[in-house]
NUKOL-927254 format. One record per residue (C-alpha): residue in three letters; x, y, z. Coordinates in steps of 0.05 Angstrom, whole numbers, plus 5000, padded with zeros to 4 digits. Layout:
ALAXYZ ...
This chain:
UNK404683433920 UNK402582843867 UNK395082713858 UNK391982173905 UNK389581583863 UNK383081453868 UNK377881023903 UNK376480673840 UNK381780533794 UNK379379883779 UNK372780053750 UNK368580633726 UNK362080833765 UNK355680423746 UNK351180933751 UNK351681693709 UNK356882173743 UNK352582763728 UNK349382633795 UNK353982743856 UNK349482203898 UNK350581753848 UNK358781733842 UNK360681203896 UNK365581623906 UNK361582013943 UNK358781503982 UNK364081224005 UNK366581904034 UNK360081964070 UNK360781294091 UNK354581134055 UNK355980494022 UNK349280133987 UNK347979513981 UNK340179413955 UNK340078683948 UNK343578524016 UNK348378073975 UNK354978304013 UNK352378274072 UNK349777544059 UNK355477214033 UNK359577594093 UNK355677304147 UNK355676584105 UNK362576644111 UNK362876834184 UNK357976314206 UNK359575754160 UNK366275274158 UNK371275254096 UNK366575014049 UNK360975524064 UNK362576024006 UNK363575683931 UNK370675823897 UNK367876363861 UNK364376733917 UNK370776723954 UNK374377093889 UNK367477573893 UNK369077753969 UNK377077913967 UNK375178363901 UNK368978743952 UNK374078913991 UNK378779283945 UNK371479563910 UNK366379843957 UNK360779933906 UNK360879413847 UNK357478763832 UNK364378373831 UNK360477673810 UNK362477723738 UNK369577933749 UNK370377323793 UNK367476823755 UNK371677123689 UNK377277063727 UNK376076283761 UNK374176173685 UNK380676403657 UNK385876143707 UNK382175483717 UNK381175413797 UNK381875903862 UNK389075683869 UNK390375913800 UNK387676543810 UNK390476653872 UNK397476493857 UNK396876883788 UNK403377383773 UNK401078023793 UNK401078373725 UNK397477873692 UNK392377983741 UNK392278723732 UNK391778723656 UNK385378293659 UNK379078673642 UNK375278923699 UNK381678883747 UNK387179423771 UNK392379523824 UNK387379523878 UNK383778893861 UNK390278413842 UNK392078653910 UNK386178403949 UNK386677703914 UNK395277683919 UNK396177854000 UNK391577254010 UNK396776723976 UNK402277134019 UNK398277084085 UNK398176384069 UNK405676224051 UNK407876604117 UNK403276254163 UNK406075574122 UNK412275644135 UNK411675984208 UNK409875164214 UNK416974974181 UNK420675314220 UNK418375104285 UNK418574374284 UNK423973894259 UNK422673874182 UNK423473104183 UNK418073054224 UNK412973534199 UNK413473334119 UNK406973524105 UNK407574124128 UNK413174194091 UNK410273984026 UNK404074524041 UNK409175074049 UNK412674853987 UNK406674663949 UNK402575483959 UNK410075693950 UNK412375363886 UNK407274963857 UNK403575563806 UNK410075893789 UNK411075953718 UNK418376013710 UNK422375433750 UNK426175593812 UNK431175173844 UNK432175203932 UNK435974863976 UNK432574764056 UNK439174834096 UNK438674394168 UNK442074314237 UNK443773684272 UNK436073674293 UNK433673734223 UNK430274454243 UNK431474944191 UNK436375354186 UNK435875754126 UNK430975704054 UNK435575904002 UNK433576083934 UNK439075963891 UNK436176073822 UNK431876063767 UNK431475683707 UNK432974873692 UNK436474523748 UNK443874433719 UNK450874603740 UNK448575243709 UNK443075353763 UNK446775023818 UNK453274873834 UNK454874183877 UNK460774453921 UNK458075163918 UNK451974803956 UNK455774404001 UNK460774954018 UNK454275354037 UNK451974844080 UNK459274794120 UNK459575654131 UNK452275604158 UNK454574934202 UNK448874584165 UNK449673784179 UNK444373654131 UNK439373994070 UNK433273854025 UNK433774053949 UNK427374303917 UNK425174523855 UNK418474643818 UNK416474493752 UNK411874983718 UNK409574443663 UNK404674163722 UNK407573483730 UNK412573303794 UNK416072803758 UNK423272833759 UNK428172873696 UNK434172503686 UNK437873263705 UNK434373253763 UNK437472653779 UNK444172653753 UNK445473283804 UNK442473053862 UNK446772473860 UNK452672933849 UNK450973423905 UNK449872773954 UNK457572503936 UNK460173243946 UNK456473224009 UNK457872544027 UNK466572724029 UNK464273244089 UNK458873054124 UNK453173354101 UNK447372874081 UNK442173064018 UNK436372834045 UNK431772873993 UNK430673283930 UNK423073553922 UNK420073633852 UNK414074103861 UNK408674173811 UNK400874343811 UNK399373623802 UNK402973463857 UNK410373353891 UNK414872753882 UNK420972603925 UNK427272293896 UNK428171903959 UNK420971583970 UNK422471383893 UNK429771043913 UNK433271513863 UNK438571803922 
């Protein structure tokens, strides 16, 4: 039977191991967990009591990293981190292994900080899919935004509709620049007639931070709308996604 992993793979013990009482290993088998300066406890009840601006960014960082580590002061760790990705978003969208290979963190800890963005995206979309996207846009520019915005490679989708505009399927179709390499016109629009689609949204995100769209962005929305145009199926907009923000090709009169 393999070893269990332990407690604290994330960090060594503050305090000598010489002294059983003073591995937190220990004390967290006993149930024991100290916490002389009441800090946890503080910023837990802050949290609990207060509204969504009661913790700063980097307490909230210090609180998911508590709960993969029982016994550490996590402050430093979560201010190196907010000072290395650049803002809470950043370091909650971070890939995974990046995460784990800075100093201080581990499996445990890039967990604690990853399931948050995940918790967020599924309760995001839960939204999508039960209202008519045309008439809960923001809600479908949240769900794209904590989806797509802090990716760093460039994924193309395509938001497949019924004849109420609810969706009927999120398709990722690929990765890399959005081409006839990436995505095919009639391979879209035949997708769209097998899942009786009458109408779909095309989005993409550009890791580079800025929404705006390029002249291939254009060229194949346009090309995708006349494929779609000879049998019924309507484009109704293509979304660029970015971290400073979306832009839609419609809005901008470019379909």
């Amino acid at each position: 039977m393999p070893d269990q992993p332990p407690l604290f793979d994330d960090a060594p013990a503050l305090l000598p191991a010489a002294s059983a009482a003073a591995d937190p290993r220990a004390d967290v088998q006993h149930g024991a967990i100290h916490d002389a300066s009441g800090h946890r406890t503080r910023l837990r009840k802050r949290l609990l009591d207060g509204g969504a601006e009661a913790l700063a960014d980097h307490e909230v960082v210090e609180l998911l990293l508590m709960q993969a580590v029982p016994r550490r002061d996590m402050k430093p760790l979560a201010r190196s981190l907010l000072q290395r990705f650049g803002s809470l978003a950043d370091v909650l969208q971070a890939d995974p292994r990046t995460l784990c290979a800075h100093p201080g963190m581990g499996e445990a800890t890039a967990a604690a900080l990853r399931v948050v963005t995940i918790a967020a995206t599924r309760m995001a979309r839960q939204k999508v899919r039960e209202a008519p996207v045309i008439g809960s846009w923001q809600a479908l520019i949240d769900y794209l935004t904590i989806d797509m915005a802090h990716l760093t490679v460039e994924r193309v989708r395509v938001l497949y509709l019924n004849t109420r505009n609810m969706l009927i399927l999120d398709d990722l179709v690929g990765e890399g620049s959005i081409d006839e390499a990436a995505i095919h016109p009639r391979e879209v629009i035949r997708r769209a007639l097998d899942l009786g689609a009458v109408a779909l949204i095309l989005v993409h995100n550009h890791p580079s931070g800025s929404p705006q769209p390029s002249r291939a962005d254009i060229e194949i929305t346009n090309r995708i709308a006349e494929a779609g145009r000879l049998l019924g199926v309507s484009v109704h907009d293509h979304i660029v996604i970015g971290r400073e923000g979306h832009v839609s090709l419609r809005a901008k009169g470019l379909i």
